[in-house]
C-alpha positions in Angstrom: 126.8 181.4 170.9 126.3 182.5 167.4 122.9 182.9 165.7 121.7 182.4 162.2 119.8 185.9 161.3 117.7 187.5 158.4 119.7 190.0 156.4 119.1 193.7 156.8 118.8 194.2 153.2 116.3 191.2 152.4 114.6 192.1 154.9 114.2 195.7 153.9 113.1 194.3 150.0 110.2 192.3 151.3 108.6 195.4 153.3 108.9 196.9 149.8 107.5 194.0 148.0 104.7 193.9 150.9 104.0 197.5 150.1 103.8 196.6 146.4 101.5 194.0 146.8 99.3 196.6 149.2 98.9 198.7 146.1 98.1 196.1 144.0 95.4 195.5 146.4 94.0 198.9 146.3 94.1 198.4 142.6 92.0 195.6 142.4 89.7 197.0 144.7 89.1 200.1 142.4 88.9 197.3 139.4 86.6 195.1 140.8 84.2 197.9 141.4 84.9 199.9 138.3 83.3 196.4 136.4 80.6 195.8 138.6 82.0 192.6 140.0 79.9 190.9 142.4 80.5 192.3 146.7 82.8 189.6 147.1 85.7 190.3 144.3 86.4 193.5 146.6 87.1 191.6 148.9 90.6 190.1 147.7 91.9 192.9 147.7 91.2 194.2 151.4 92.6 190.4 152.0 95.8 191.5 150.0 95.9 194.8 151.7 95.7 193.4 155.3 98.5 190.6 154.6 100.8 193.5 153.2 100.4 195.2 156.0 101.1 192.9 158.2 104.4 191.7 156.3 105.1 195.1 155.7 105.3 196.0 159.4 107.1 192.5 160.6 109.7 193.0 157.8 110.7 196.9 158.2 110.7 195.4 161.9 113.0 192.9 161.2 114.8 195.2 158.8 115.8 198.3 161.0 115.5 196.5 164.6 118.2 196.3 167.1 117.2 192.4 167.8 115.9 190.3 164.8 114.7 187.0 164.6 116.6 184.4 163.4 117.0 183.1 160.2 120.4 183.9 157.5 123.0 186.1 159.3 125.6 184.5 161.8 126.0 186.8 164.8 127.7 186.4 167.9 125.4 186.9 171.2 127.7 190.2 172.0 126.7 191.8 168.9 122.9 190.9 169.1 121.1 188.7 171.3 118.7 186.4 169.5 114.7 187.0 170.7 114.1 183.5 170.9 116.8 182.5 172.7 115.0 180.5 174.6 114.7 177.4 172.6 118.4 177.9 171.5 119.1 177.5 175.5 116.9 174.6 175.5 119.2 172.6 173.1 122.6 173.7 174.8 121.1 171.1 177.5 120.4 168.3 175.5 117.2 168.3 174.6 116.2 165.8 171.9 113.5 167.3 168.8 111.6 169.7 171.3 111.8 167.0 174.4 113.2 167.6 178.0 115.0 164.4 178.0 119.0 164.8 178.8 121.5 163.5 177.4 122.5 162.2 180.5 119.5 160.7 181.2 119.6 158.6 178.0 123.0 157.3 178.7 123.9 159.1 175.2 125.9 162.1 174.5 125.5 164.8 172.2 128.6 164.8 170.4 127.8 165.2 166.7 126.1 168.0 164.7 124.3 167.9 161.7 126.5 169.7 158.8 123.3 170.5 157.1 121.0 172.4 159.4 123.3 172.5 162.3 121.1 170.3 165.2 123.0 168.4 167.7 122.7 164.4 167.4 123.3 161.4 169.2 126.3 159.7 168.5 124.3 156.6 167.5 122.4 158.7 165.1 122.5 158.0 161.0 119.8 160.2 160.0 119.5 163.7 161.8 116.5 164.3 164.4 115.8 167.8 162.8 116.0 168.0 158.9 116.1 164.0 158.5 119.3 163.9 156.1 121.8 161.0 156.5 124.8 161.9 158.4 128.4 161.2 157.3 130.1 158.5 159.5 
């Protein structure tokens, strides 16, 4: 089954953005207190800090890990199984926007997929149960 991942190389540029805005943090940190603003300016920038870390870490993750989550690049499962293949699974079996209804169940099948985000669709379906957008006949 192939699986829509995150590029290595965006990836990679928003660690370095997240590192970026970790500076910037620092920076206002030393600004705020350089003008006497009041205890709670400071503070934006440890709440800057902590989000770029966080990013940073997830992203560099994403970036240089064996497995990534998915998101842009189309890989087969032989090259890199998806971590949340779970829910993929889930909706090789019919399920219908997150239910455990089966398509046998509803008397339907799940012949059609949506050429915008890619969700299987009743037959009977006009709009798509996932992104909404009309389907073409």
């Amino acid at each position: 089954m192939k699986s829509i991942k995150p590029g290595r190389g965006p990836s990679m540029m928003n660690a370095a953005g997240a590192v970026f805005a970790a500076i910037f943090g620092v920076l206002w940190i030393i600004m705020t207190v350089k003008m006497g603003a009041p205890g709670f300016f400071p503070l934006f920038g440890v709440l800057f800090i902590g989000i770029a870390c966080v990013q940073a870490v997830y992203h560099f993750k994403n970036a240089t890990g064996k497995n990534r989550y998915s998101v842009f690049d189309i890989v087969d499962a032989q090259e890199e199984p998806d971590p949340l293949a779970a829910e993929s699974e889930a909706d090789e079996k019919g399920t219908v926007s997150g239910t455990s209804v089966s398509a046998a169940e509803t008397g339907l099948k799940m012949s059609k997929f949506c050429p915008y985000c890619g969700a299987s669709v009743l037959t009977d379906f006009d709009f798509c149960n996932q992104c909404g957008k009309k389907l073409p006949d």
